[in-house]
N, C-alpha and C positions, 0 to 999 in steps of 0.2 A: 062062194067064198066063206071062210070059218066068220063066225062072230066075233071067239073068244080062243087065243090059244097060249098056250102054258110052254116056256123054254126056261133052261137055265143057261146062264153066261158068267162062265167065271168063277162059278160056282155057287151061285146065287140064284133064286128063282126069281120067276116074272111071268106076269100075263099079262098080254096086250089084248086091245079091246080095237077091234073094226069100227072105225067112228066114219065109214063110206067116204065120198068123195068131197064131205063137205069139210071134213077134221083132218089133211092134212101134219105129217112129220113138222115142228119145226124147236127153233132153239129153246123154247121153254121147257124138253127134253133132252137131255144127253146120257151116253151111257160114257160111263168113264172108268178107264182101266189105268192103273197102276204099274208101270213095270221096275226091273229091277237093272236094266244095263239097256246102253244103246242098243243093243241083237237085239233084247223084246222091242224096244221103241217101234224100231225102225220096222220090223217084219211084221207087226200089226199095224199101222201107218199102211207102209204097202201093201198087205192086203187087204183093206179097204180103199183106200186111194186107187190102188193098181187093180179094182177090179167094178168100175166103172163109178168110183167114189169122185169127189172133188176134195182139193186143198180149202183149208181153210187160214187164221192165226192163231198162234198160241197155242201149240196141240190140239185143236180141232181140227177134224174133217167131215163129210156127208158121205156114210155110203149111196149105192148106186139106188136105194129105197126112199133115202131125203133123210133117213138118221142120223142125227147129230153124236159124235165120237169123241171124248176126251183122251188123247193116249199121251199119260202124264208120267213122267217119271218120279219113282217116290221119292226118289231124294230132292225133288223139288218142293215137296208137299211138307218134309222134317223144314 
């Protein structure tokens, strides 16, 4: 398994770090996206939820990994 791997989301970079079985996903992390109308909300919602994610409240969810997901709409955030 990698140690260390480099993605971008969003348009943002990011590296995550393999902390093994002992360091566990949990809410102290979330990644959080911004959208701009219900269509984005809803079709990043479902595909994390709809693809072996869980519901959470308040626009969080878990993908099917244990990552924590903010899908916020911005007009919430103004």
């Amino acid at each position: 398994a990698a140690l260390v791997v480099e993605f971008t989301l969003a348009g943002r970079s990011y590296a995550g770090l393999n902390g093994g079985p002992n360091f566990k996903p949990n809410e102290s992390v979330s990644f959080q996206i911004l959208t701009e109308d219900q269509e984005a909300t809803d079709r990043l919602w479902n595909a994390i939820v709809g693809n072996g994610g869980q519901e959470s409240m308040c626009g969080w969810c878990k993908d099917k990994w244990g990552f924590n997901w903010q899908i916020t709409p911005r007009r919430l955030i103004e």
